[in-house]
BANUPA-243930 format. One record per residue: residue in one letter; x, y, z of N, C-alpha, C in turn. Coordinates in steps of 0.1 Angstrom, whole numbers, plus 5000, padded with zeros to 4 digits. Layout:
REM residues N
aXYZXYZXYZ/...
This chain:
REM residues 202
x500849885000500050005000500950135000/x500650184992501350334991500850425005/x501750495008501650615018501250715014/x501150855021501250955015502051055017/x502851095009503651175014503651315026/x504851315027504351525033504651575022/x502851665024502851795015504051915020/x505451905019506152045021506852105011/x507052175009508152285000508952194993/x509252164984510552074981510552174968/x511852114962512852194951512152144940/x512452174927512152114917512051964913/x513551944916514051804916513851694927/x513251764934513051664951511951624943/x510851744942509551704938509351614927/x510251594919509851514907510451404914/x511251354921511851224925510651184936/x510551264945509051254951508051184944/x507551254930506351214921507051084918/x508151054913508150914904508350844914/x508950834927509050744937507650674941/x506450784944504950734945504850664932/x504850684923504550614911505350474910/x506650444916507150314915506450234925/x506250284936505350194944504450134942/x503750264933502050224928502250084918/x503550094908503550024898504149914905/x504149874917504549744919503349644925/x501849764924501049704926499849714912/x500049724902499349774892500349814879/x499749784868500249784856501049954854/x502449964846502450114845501550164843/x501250084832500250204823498750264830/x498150224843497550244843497550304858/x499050364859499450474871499050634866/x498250714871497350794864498150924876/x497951054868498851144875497551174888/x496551134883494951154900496251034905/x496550894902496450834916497650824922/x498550934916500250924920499951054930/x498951184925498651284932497851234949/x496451124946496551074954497251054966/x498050954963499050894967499950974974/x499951034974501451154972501151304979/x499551264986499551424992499351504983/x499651504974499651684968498551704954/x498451804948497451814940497651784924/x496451724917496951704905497451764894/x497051934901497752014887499552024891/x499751964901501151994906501751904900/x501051754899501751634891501851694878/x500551734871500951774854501451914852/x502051994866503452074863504352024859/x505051914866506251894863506351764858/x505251714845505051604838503751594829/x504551704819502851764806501651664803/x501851514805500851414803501251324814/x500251244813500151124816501250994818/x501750994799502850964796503850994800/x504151104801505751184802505551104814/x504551134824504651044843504950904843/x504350834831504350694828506150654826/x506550734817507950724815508950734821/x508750894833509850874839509750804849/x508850704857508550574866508750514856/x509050454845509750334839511450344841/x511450484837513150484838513650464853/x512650544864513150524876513350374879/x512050284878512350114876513450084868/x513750104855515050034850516350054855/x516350194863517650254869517850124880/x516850094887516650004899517349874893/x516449844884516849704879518249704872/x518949794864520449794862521049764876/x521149844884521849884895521749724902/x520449654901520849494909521249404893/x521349444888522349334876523349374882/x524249484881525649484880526149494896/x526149354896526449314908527549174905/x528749184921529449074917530649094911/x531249194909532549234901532949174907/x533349104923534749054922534648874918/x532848804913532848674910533448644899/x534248524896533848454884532448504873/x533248544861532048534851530948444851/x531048334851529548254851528948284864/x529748284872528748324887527848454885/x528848564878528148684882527148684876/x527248604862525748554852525048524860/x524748414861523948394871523448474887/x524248554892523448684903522448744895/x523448764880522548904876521248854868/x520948684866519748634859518948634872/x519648594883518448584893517748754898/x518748834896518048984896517549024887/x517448944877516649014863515348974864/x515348784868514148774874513048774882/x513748844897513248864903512349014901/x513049094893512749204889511049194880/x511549114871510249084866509048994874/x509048914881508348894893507248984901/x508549124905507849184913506549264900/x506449254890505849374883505749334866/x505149204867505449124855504449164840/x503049264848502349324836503149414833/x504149514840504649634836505549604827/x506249474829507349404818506749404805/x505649354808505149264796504749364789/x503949474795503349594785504449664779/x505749704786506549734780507149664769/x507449534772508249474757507049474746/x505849414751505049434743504449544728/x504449654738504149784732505249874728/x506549824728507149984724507749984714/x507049904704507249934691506150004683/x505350044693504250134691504250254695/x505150314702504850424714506750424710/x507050554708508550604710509250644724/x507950684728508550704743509250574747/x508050474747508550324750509650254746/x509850294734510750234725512150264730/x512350404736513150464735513750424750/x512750394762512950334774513850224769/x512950104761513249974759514649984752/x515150044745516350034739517550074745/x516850164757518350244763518550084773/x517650034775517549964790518049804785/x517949814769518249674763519649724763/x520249834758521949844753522749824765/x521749884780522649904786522749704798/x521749714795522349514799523149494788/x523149464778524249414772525449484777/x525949574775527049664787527649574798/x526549524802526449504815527349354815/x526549294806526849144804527949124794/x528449274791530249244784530949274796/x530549404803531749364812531549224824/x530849174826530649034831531648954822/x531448954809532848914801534148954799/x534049054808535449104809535849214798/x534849184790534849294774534749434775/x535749514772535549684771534749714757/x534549634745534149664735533449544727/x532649534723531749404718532149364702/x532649364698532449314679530949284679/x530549324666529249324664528549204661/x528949104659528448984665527948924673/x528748954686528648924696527649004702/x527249134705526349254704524849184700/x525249114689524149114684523048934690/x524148874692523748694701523448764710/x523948854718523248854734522148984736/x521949054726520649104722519548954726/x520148884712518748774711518448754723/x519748694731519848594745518848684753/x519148794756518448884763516548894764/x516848864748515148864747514548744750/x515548594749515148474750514848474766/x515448544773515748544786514348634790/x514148734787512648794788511648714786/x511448664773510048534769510148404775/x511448374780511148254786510348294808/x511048434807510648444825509048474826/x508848564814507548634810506348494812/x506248394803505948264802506048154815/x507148144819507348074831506348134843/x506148284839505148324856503948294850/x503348214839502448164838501748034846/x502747964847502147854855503547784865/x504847854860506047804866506247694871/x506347594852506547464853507747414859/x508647494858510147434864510347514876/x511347454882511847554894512547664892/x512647784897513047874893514547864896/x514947824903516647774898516947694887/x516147624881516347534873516747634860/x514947744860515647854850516447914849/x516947964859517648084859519047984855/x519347864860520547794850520347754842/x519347744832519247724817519547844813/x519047974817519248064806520848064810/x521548054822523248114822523748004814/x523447824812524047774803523547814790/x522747854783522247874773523347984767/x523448134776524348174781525748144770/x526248094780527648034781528147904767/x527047894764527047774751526847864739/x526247954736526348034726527348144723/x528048184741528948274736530048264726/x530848114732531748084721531548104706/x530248024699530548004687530048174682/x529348284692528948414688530848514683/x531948444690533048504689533348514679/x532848364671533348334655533048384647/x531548444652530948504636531748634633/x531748574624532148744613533648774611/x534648644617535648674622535948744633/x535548774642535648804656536948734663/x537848804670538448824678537948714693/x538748614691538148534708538648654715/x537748614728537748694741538848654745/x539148784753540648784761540448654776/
């Protein structure tokens, strides 16, 4: 259950981290899309033309609570610098899944929809480049050849449709998954080095 904040004076920037903060809470009980600037104002103490001050629609509100969620969700992947690579794989699949867990319509509307919606799109793309980032330096990689870039794009998405699917009826154990996708993983990176002539990893 969401709280409500104190109505006091805050800065520009308090108050917007204020607004998307009520808005991440809400959306871990309710689909993004259907966090409305009434129930974040609600929520939040303060009035609704103050929400669509400092967020011209609906959208714009919708958006920056997705980025505040993805910032969350990077920040628990990149965990583990000092494990083994396959290990830290594996931390960061069980934080990717858990992530989707907590808020699994918000997932789904987003991969779903943002090739409809630019805002979306533009969420989904920053938040796809920057896991892969993520999962080269897990490989120890300062720079990807584009091959390789391009297998763990796929992986990435295989790794989305299969967790998306699995909170369907969660036929397997959730360790079970989470080590199929790191060997799935780990079995494709090799032959991904090859393509194109690619440089094996250091």
């Amino acid at each position: 259950m969401v709280t409500a904040a104190t109505n006091r004076r805050l800065g520009p920037d308090a108050r917007r981290a204020q607004l998307v903060g009520v808005g991440l809470a809400l959306m871990k009980e309710m689909p993004f899309d259907e966090v409305t600037a009434e129930l974040v104002a609600r929520a939040g103490g303060v009035s609704k033309g103050l929400v669509f001050h400092y967020f011209p629609t609906t959208r714009d509100l919708q958006v920056a609570i997705l980025r505040a969620a993805t910032a969350e969700l990077l920040a628990d992947l990149d965990v583990g610098a000092g494990l083994p690579p396959d290990e830290r794989l594996r931390v960061g699949l069980e934080a990717f899944v858990r992530y989707i867990e907590q808020q699994p319509a918000s997932y789904q509307a987003v991969v779903r929809r943002a090739g409809s919606d630019e805002q979306l799109l533009a969420v989904f793309e920053d938040t796809r480049a920057a896991v892969v980032d993520i999962v080269a330096a897990t490989l120890g990689l300062s720079e990807l050849p584009a091959a390789l870039r391009l297998v763990i794009r796929g992986w990435i998405a295989m790794v989305e449709e299969c967790v998306l699917h699995w909170l369907d009826d969660r036929p397997i154990a959730r360790e079970e998954l989470v080590e199929f996708l790191r060997r799935a993983a780990l079995t494709m990176l090799p032959d991904a080095l090859r393509l194109g002539g690619a440089a094996p990893a250091p």
